[in-house]
PASEBA-1860 file (N, C-alpha, C; in nm, 3 decimals):
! residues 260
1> XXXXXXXX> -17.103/-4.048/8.169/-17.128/-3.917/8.227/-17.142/-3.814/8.116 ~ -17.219/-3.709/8.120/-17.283/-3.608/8.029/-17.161/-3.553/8.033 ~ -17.164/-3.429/7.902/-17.039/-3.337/7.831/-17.081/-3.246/7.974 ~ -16.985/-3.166/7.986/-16.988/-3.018/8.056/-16.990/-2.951/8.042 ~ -17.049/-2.786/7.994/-16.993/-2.682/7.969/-16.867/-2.597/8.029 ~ -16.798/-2.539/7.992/-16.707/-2.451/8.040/-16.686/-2.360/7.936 ~ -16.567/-2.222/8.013/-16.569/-2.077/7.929/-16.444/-2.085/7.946 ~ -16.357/-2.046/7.846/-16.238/-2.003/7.860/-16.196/-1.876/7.804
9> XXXXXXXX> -16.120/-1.842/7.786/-16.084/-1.663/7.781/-15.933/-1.669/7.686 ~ -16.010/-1.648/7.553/-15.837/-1.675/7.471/-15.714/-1.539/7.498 ~ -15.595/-1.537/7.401/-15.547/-1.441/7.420/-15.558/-1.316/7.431 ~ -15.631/-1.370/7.289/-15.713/-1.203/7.256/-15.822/-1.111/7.338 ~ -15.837/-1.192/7.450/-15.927/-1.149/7.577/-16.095/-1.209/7.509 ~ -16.112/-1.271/7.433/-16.238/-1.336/7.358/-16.258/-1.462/7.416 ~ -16.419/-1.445/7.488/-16.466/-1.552/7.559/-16.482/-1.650/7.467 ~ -16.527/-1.771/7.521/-16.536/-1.892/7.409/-16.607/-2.020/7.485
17> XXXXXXXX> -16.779/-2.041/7.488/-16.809/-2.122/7.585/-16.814/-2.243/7.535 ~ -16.705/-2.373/7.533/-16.692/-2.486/7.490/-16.775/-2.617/7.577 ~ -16.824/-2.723/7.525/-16.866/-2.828/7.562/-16.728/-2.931/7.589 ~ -16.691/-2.999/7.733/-16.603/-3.122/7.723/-16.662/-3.207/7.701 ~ -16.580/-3.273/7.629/-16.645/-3.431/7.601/-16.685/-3.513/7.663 ~ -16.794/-3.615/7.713/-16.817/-3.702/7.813/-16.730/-3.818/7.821 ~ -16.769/-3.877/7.972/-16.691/-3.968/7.975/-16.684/-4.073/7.824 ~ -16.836/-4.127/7.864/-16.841/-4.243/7.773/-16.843/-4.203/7.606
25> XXXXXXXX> -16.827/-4.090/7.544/-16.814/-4.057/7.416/-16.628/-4.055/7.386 ~ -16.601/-4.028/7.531/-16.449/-4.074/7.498/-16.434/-4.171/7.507 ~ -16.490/-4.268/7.576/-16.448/-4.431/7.566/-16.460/-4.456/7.489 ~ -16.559/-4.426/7.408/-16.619/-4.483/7.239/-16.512/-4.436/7.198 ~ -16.475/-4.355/7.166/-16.385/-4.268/7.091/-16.229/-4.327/7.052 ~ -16.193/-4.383/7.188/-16.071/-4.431/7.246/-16.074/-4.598/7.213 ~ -16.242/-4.660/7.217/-16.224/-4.830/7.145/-16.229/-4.805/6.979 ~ -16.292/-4.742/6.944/-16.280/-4.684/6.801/-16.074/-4.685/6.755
33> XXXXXXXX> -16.064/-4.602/6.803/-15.872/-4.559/6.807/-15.795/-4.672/6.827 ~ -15.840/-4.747/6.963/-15.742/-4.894/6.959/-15.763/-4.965/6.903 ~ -15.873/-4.992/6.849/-15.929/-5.122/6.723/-15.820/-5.107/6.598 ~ -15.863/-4.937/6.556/-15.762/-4.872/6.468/-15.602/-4.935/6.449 ~ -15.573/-4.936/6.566/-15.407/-4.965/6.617/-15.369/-5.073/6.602 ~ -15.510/-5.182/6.656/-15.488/-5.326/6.672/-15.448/-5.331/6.565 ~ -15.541/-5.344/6.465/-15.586/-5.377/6.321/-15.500/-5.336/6.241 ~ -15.408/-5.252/6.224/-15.284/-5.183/6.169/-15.188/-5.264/6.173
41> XXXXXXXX> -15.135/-5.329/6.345/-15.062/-5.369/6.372/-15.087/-5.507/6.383 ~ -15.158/-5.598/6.366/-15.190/-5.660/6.317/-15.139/-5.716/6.157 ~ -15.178/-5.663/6.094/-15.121/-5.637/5.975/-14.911/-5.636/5.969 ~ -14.911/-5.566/6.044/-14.793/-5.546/6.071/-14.725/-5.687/6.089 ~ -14.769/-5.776/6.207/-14.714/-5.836/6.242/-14.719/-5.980/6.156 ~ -14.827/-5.954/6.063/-14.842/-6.074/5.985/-14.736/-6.068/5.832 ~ -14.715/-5.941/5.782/-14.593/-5.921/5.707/-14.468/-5.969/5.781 ~ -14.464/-5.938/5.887/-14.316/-5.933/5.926/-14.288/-6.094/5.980
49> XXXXXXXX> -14.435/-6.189/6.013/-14.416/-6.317/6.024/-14.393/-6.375/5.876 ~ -14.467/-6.340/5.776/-14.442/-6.378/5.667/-14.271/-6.368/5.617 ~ -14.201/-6.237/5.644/-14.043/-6.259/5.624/-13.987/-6.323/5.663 ~ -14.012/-6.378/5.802/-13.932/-6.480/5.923/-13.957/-6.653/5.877 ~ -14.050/-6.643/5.765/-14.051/-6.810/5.725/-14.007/-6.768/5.592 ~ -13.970/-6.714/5.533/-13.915/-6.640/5.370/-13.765/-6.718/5.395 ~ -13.708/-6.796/5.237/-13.542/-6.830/5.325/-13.491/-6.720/5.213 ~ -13.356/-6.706/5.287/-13.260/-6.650/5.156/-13.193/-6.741/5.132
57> XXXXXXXX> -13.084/-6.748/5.037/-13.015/-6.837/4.965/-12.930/-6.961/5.030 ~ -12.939/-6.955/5.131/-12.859/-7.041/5.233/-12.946/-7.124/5.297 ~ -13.068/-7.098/5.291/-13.218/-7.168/5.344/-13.240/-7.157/5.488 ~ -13.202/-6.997/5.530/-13.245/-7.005/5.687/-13.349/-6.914/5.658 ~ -13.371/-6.869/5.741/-13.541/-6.755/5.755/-13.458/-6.629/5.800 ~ -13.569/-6.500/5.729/-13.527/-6.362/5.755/-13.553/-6.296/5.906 ~ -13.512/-6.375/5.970/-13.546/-6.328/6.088/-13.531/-6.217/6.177 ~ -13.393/-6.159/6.151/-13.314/-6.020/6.140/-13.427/-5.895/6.081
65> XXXXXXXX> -13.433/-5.958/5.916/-13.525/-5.866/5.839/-13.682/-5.862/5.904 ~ -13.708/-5.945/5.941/-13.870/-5.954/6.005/-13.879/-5.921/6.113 ~ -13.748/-5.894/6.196/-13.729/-5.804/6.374/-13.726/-5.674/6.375 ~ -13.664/-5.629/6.233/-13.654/-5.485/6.207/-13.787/-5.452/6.149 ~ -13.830/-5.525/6.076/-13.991/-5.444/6.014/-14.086/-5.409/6.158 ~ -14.064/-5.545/6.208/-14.163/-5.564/6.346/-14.171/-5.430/6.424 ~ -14.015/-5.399/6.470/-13.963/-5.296/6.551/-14.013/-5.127/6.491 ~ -14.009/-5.135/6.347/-14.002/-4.959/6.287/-14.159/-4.979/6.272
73> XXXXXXXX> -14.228/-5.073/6.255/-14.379/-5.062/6.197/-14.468/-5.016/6.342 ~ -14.399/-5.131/6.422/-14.487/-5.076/6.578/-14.446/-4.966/6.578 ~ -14.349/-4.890/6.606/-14.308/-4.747/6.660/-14.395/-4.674/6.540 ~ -14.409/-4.722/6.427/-14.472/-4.638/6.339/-14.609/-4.646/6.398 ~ -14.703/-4.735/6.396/-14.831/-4.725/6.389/-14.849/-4.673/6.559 ~ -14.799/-4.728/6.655/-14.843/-4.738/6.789/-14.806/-4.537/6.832 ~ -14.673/-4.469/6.768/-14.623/-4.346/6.771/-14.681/-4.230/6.673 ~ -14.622/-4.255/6.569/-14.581/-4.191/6.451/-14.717/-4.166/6.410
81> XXXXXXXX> -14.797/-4.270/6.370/-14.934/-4.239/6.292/-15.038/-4.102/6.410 ~ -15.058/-4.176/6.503/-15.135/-4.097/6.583/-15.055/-3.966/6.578 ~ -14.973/-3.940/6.642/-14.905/-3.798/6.634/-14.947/-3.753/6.472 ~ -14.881/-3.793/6.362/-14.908/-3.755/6.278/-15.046/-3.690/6.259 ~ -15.120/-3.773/6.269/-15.264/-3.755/6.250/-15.347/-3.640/6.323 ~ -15.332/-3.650/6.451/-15.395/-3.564/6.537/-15.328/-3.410/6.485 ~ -15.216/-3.405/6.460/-15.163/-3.302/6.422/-15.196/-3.244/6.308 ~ -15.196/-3.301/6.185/-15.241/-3.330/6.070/-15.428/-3.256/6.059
89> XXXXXXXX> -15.495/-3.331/6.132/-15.676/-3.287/6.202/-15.679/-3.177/6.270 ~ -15.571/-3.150/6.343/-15.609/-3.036/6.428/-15.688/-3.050/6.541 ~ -15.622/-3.214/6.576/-15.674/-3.284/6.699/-15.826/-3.354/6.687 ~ -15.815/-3.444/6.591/-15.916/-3.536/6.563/-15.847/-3.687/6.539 ~ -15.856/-3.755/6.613/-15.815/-3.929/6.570/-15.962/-3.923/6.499 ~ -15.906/-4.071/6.448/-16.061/-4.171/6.425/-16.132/-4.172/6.480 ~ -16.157/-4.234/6.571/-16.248/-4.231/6.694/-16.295/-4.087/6.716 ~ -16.236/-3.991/6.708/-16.295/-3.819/6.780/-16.364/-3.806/6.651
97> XXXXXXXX> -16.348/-3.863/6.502/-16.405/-3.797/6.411/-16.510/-3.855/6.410 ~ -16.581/-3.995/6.444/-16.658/-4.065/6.482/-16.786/-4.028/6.557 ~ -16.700/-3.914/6.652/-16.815/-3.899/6.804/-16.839/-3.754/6.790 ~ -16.765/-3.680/6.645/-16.786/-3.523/6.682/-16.683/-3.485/6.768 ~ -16.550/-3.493/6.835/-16.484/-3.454/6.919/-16.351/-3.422/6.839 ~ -16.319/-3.331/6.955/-16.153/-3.265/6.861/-16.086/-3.202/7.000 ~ -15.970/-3.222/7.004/-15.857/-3.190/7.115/-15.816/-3.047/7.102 ~ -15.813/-2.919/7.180/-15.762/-2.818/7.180/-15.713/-2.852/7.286
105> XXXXXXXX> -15.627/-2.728/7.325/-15.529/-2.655/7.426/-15.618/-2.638/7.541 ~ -15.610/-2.603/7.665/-15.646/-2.558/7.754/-15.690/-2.400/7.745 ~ -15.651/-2.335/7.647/-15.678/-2.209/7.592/-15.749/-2.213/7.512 ~ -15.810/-2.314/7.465/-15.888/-2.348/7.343/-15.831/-2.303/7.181 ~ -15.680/-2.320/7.203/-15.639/-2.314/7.040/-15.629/-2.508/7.033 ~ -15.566/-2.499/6.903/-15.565/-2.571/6.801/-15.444/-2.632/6.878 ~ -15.437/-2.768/6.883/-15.291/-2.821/6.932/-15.215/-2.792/6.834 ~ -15.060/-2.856/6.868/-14.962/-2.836/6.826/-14.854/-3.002/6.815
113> XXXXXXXX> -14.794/-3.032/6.779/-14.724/-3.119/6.730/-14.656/-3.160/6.954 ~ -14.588/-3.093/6.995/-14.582/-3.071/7.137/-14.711/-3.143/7.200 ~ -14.755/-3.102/7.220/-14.936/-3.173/7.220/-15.007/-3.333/7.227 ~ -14.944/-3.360/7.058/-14.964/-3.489/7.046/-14.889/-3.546/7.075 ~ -14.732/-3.498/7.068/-14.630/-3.663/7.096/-14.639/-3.661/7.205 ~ -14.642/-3.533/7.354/-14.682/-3.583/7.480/-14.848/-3.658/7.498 ~ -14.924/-3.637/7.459/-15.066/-3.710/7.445/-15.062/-3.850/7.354 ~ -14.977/-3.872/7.277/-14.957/-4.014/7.218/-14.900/-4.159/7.320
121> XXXXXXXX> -14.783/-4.028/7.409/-14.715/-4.140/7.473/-14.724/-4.198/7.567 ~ -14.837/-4.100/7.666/-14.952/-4.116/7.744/-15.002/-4.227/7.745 ~ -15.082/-4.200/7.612/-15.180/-4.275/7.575/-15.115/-4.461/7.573 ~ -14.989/-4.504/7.540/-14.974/-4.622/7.498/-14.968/-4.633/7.656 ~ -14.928/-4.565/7.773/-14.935/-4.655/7.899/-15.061/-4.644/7.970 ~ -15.135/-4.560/7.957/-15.252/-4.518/8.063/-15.399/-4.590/7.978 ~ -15.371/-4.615/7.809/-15.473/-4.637/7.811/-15.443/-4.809/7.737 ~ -15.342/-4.834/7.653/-15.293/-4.934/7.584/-15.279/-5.050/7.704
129> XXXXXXXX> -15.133/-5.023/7.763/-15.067/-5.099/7.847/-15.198/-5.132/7.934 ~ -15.199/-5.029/8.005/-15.296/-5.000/8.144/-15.445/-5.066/8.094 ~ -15.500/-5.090/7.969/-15.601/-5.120/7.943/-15.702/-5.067/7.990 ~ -15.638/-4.880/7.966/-15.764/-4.753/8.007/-15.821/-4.780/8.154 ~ -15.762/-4.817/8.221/-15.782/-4.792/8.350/-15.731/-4.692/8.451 ~ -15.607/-4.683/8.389/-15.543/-4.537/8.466/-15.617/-4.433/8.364 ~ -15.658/-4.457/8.260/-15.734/-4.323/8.168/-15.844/-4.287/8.271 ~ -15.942/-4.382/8.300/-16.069/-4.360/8.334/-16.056/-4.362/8.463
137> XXXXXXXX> -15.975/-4.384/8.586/-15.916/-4.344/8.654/-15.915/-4.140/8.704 ~ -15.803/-4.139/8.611/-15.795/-3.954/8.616/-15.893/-3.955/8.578 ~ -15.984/-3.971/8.441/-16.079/-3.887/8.410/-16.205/-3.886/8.495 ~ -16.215/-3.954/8.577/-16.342/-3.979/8.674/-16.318/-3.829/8.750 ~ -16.210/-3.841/8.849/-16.150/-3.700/8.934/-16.118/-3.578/8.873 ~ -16.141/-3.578/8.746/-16.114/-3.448/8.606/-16.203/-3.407/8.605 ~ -16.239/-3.266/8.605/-16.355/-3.161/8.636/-16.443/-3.164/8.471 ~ -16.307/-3.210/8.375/-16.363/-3.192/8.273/-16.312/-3.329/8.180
145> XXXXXXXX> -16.307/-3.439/8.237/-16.310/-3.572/8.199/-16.170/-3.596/8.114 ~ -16.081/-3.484/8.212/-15.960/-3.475/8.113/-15.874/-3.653/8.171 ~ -15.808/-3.732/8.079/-15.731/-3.809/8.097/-15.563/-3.743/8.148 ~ -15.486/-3.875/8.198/-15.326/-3.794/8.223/-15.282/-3.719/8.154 ~ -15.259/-3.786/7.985/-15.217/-3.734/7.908/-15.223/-3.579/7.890 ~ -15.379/-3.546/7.908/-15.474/-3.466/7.873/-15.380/-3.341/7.963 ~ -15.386/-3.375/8.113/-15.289/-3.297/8.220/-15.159/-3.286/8.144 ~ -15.096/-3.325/8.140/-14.945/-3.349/8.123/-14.949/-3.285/8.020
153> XXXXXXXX> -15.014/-3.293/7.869/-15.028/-3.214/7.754/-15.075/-3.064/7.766 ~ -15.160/-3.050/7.843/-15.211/-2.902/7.887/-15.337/-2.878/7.784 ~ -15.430/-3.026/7.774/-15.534/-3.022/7.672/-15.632/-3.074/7.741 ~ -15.773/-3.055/7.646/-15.905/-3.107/7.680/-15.963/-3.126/7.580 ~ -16.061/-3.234/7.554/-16.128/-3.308/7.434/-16.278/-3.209/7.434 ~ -16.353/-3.161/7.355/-16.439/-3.102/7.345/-16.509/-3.134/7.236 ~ -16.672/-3.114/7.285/-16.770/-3.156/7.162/-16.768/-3.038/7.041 ~ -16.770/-3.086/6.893/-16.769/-3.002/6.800/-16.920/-2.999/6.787
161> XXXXXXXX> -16.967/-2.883/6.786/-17.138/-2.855/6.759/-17.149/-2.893/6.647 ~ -17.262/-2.938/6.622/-17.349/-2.981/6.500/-17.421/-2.865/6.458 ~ -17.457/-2.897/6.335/-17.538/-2.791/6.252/-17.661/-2.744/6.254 ~ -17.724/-2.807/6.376/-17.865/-2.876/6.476/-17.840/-2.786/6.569 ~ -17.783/-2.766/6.638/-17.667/-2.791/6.775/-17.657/-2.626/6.801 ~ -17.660/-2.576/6.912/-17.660/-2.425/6.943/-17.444/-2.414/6.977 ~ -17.440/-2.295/6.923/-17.356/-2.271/6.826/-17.320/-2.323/6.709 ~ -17.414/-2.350/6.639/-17.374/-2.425/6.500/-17.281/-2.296/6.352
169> XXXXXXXX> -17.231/-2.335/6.324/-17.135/-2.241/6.233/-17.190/-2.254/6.126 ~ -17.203/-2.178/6.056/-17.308/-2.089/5.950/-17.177/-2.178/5.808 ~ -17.242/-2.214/5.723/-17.149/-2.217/5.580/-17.082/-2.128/5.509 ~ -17.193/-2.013/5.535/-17.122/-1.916/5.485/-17.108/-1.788/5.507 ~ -17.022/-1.704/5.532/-17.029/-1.571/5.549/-17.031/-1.468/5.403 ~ -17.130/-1.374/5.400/-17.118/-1.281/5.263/-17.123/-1.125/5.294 ~ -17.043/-1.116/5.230/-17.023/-0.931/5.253/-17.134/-0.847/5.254 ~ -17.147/-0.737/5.416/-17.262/-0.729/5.421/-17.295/-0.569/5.242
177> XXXXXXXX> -17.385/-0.568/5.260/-17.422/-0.463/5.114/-17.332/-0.352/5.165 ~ -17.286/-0.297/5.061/-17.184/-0.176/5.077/-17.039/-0.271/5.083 ~ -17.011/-0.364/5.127/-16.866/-0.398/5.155/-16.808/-0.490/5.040 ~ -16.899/-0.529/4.949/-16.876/-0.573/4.819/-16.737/-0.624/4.762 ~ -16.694/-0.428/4.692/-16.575/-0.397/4.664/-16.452/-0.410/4.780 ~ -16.497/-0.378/4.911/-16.361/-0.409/5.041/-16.321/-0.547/5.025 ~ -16.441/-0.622/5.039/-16.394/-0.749/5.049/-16.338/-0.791/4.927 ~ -16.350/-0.811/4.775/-16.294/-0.812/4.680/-16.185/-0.775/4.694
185> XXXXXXXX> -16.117/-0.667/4.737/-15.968/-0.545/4.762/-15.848/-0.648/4.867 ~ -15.936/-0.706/4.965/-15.889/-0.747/5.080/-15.799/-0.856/5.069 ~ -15.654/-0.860/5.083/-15.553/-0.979/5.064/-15.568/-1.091/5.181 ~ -15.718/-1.155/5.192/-15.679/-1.270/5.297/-15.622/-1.381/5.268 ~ -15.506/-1.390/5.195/-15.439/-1.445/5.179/-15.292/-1.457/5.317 ~ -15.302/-1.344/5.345/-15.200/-1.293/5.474/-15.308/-1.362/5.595 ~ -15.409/-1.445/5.644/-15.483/-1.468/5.709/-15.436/-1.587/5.749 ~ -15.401/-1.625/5.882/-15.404/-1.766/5.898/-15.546/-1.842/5.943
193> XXXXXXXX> -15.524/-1.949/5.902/-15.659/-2.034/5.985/-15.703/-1.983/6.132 ~ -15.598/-1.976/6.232/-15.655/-1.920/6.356/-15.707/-1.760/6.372 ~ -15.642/-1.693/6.254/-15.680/-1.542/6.227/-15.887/-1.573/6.209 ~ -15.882/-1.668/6.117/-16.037/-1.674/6.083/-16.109/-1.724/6.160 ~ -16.070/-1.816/6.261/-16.137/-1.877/6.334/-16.208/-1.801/6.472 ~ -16.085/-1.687/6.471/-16.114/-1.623/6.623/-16.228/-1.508/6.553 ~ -16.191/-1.472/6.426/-16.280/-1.398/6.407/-16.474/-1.478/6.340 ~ -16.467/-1.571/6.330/-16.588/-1.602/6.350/-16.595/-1.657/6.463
201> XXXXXXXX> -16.530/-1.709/6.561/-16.601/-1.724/6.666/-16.647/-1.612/6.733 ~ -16.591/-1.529/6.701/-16.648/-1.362/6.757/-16.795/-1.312/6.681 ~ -16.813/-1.375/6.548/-16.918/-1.296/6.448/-17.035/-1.380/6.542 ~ -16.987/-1.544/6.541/-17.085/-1.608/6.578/-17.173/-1.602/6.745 ~ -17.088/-1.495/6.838/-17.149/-1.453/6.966/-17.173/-1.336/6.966 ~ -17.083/-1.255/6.880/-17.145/-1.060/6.880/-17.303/-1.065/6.920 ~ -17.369/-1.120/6.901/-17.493/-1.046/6.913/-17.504/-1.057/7.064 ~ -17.476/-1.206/7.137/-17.477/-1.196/7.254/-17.437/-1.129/7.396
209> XXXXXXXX> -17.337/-1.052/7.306/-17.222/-0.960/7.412/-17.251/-0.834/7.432 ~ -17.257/-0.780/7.537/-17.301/-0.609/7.549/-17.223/-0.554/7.465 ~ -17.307/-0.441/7.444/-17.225/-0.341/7.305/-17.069/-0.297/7.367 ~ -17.059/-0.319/7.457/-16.946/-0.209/7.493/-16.846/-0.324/7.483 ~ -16.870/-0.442/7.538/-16.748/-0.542/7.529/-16.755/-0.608/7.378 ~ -16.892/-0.580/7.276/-16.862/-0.613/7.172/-16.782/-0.525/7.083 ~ -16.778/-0.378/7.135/-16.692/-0.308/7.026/-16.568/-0.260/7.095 ~ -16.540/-0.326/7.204/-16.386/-0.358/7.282/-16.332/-0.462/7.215
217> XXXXXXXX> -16.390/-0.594/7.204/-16.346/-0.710/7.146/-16.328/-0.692/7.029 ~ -16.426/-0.672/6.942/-16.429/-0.683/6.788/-16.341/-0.545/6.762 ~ -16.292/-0.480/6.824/-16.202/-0.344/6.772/-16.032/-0.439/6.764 ~ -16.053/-0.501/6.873/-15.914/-0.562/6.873/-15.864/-0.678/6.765 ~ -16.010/-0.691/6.691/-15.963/-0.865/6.648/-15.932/-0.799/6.532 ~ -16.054/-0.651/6.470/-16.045/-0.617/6.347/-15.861/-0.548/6.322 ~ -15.831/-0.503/6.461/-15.692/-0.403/6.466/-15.587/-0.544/6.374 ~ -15.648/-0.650/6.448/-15.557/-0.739/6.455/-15.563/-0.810/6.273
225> XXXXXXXX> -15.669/-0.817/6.244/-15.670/-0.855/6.064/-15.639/-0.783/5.994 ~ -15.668/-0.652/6.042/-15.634/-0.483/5.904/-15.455/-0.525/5.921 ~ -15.381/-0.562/6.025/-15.268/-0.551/6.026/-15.218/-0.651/5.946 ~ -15.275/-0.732/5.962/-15.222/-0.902/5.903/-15.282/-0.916/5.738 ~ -15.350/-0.848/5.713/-15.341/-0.821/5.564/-15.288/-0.672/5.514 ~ -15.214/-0.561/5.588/-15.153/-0.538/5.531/-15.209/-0.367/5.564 ~ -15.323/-0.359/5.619/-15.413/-0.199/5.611/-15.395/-0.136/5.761 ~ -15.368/-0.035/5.752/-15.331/0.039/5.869/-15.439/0.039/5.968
233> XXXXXXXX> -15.429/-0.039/6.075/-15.545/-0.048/6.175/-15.549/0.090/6.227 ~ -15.514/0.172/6.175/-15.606/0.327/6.248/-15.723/0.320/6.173 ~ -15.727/0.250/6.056/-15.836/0.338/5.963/-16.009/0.246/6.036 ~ -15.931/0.164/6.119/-16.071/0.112/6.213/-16.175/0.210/6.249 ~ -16.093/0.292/6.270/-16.165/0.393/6.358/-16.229/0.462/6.245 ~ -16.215/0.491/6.117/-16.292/0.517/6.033/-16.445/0.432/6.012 ~ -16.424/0.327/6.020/-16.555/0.245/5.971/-16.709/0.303/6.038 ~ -16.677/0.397/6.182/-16.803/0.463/6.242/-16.938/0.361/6.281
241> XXXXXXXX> -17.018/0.454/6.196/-17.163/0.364/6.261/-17.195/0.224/6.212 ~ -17.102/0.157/6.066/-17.043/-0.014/6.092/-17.053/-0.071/6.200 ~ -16.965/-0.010/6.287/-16.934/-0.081/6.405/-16.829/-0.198/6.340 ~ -16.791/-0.329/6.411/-16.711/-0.408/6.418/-16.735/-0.501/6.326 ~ -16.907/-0.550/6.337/-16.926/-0.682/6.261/-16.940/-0.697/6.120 ~ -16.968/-0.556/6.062/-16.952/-0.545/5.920/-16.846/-0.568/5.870 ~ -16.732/-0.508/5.943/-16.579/-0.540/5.854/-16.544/-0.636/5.935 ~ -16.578/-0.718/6.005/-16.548/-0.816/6.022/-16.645/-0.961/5.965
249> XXXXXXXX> -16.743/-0.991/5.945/-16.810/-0.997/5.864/-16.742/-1.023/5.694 ~ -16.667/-0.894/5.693/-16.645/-0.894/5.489/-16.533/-0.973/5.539 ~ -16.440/-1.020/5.625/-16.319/-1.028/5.624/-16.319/-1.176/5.632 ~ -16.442/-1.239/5.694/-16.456/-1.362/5.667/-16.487/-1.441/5.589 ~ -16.597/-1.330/5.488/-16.636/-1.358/5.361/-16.528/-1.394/5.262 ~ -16.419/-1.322/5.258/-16.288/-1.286/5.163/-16.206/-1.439/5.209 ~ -16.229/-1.413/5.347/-16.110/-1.572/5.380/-16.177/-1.726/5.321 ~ -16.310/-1.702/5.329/-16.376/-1.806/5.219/-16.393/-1.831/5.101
257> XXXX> -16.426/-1.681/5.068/-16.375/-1.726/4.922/-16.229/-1.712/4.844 ~ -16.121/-1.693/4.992/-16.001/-1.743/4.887/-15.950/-1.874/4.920 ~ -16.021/-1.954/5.048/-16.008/-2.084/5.082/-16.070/-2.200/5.081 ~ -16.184/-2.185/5.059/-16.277/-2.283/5.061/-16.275/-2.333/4.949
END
């Protein structure tokens, strides 16, 4: 089944029209991921057979020692790795990095550690155990091909646009002429990743948005960066016939070139 569009509405009152992932790009996605698991654990289990014919000095086998590897390696690879990972990506397994796909929130932020270990543990019964039948199951009756997990986590898998691809994200942002020296001045160092993100997802639809909800929105995001690096968001109201996207604009420029 084809991706879907949908809109969601972040905190900041900033629309955001995301693609869900299709059915079958998550299946791919999800045999990609268990191959991953097999194949890990696999491994796993062939070390830990190898200890169980190993003797120690008395000439019996480590069998004790090869129950305990068995036991911490599964919980590692089948738990631990995925959580790790997805968390780690910012909600990309193997498989999602494979197909272009990445896990946000139902709000469309960035998961959270909360997130994955409920979406990990899901995952070993609905799609492991269950042999993805209770996955594909919910996701058939899911408006947006969300799995249990997906419910229970308060997430949805979504296509990352390509560089082809309408909304494609620009490489680079550069200070527009005149903002030179601001952006140079500007500590985005006080910027978090989601600080930058909301503000280019805003640079990257401004043009689309009526003026009045673009300089409602973009007044709030800029209130919201002048503060977080440190500059008194009254002086917004200075910037005048700028408007929003210029200093917002330099502010993305600055977060690139002190991060990238």
């Amino acid at each position: 089944m084809a991706a879907q569009g949908f809109r969601i509405v972040t905190p900041e009152a900033v629309e955001l029209d995301l693609d869900s992932a299709g059915l079958a790009s998550r299946f791919l996605a999800a045999v990609i991921d268990v191959g991953a698991i097999f194949a890990v654990l696999w491994a796993v289990f062939t070390v830990a057979g190898l200890f169980s014919t190993l003797t120690d000095g008395t000439g019996s086998g480590n069998e004790a020692v090869a129950a305990i590897l068995l036991a911490v390696g599964s919980f590692a690879v089948l738990v631990v790795w995925p959580v790790a990972w997805e968390v780690a990506t910012k909600g990309r397994s193997l498989g999602k990095m494979a197909l272009g796909l990445r896990v946000v929130t139902v709000e469309g932020a960035p998961i959270k550690l909360r997130h994955a270990v409920v979406r990990s543990l899901v995952f070993l019964f609905e799609v492991i155990l269950a042999f993805g039948v209770v996955a594909v199951a919910v996701a058939l009756f899911s408006r947006r091909f969300r799995r249990l997990g997906d419910h229970l986590a308060g997430t949805v898998v979504v296509r990352e646009r390509g560089a082809g691809g309408q909304g494609a994200l620009p490489r680079r942002f550069h200070p527009p002429p005149g903002w030179e020296a601001w952006t140079a001045h500007l500590d985005a160092g006080r910027l978090t990743p989601d600080d930058y993100r909301l503000v280019r997802s805003f640079l990257l639809r401004s043009a689309s948005l009526p003026v009045e909800t673009r300089a409602r929105l973009g007044g709030r995001i800029l209130a919201r960066v002048l503060e977080r690096t440190g500059i008194d968001p009254a002086t917004a109201g200075g910037f005048g016939s700028w408007g929003v996207d210029a200093p917002l604009t330099a502010v993305a420029a600055a977060y690139q070139r002190r991060f990238d």
